[in-house]
N, C-alpha and C positions, 0 to 999 in steps of 0.2 A: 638649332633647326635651320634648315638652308633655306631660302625664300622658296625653291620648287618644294621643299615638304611643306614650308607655309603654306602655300598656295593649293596643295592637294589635300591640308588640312581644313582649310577652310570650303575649298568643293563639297570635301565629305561633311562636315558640319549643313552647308547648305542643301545638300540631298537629303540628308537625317531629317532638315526641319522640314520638308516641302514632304518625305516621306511618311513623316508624322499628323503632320498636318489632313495630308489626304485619307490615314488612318480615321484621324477622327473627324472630320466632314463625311467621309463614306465615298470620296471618289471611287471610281471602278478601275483605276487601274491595277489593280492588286490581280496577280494571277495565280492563280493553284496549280497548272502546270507542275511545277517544279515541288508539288508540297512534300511530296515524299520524300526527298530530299534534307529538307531540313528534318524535319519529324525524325530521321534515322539515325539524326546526328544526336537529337535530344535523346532519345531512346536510347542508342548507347549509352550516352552519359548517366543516365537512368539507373542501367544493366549495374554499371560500375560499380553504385550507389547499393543497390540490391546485394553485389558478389563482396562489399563491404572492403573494394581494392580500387582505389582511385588512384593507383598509379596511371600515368600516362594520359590521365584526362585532360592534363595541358593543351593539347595537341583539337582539341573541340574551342579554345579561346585564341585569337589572340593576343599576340604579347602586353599587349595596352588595355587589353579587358578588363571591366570593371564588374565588382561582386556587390548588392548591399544585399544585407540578410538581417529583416525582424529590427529594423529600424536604424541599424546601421551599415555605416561604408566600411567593409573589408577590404577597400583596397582590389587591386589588379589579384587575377584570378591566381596567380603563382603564389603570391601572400598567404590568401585565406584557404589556399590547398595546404600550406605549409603551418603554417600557425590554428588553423578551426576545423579546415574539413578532417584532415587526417586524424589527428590526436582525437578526433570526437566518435569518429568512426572504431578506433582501437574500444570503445567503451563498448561498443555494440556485440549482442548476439547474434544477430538479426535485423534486417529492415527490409518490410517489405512495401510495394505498394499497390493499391486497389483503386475501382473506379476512377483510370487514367485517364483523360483527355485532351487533347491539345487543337490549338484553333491556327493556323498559319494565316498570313497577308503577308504576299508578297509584292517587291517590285522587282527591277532587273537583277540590281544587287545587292539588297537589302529583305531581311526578313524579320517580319515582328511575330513573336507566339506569344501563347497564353497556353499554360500547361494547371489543370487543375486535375487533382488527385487527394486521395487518402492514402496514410503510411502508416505504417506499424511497427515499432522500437522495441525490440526486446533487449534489455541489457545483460553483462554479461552477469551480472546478479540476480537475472530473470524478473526485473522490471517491467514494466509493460507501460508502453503510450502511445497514446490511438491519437493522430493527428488527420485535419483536412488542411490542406495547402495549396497555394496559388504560385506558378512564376511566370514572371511577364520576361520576356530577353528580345535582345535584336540583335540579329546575326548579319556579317557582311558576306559575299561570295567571294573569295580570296583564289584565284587560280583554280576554278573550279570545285572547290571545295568550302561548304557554308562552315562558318566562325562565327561561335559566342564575340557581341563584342563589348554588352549591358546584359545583367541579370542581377533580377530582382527577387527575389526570395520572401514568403510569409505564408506565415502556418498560425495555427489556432486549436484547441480541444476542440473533441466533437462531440458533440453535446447529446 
């Protein structure tokens, strides 16, 4: 790493914490302006999930993006497309999902969501498993376009 990516490593580390921070204190600088934005990006990646074809989803992370899922670290998002998401998705008949939600807080170029939703799993041996689940992510705005660049993943039965 060269001292200017140090150096711009360490900026964005320091926006992260002050953007966090203001997260959870409730400052006001968070602007919904732009929320559609993200929301479209998530959404597609959603669609993906639904049409059971996560190719190409790379392109919503980037390349240093980090996946945990259900208590653990998958690693950068190429990994757990390549080793968990895909191969898990081949078992599927179906997924779908219901009662979607998502909450944006933005700043200039930082995005934090909260996506909570139910899903429905039919396998291809006609399975069934009714899930509610949570994902928190934060996205950077990368040349105009927002980037997964944290996602966190957890689900549970519904009771």
């Amino acid at each position: 790493m060269s001292v200017a990516q140090s150096k711009e490593a360490g900026t964005e580390i320091e926006a992260i914490k002050q953007f966090m921070h203001d997260a959870v204190t409730g400052r006001s600088l968070f602007k919904n302006d732009n929320a559609e934005e993200v929301k479209s990006v998530l959404k597609k990646y959603n669609k993906a999930f639904e049409k059971l074809d996560v190719t190409d989803t790379e392109r919503f992370f980037t390349t240093e993006s980090k996946v945990y899922e259900s208590g653990e670290s998958e690693g950068k998002f190429i990994y757990y497309l390549i080793h968990r998401l895909a191969p898990k998705l081949k078992e599927y008949k179906s997924l779908t999902f219901s009662n979607y939600n998502i909450e944006v807080q933005l700043s200039e170029k930082y995005a934090f969501t909260t996506e909570t939703y139910n899903y429905t799993i039919v396998t291809k041996g006609s399975r069934e498993f009714k899930r509610q689940g949570v994902t928190t992510s934060m996205l950077k705005k990368i040349k105009n376009n927002w980037k997964i660049i944290i996602s966190h993943i957890s689900s549970s039965k519904i009771n």
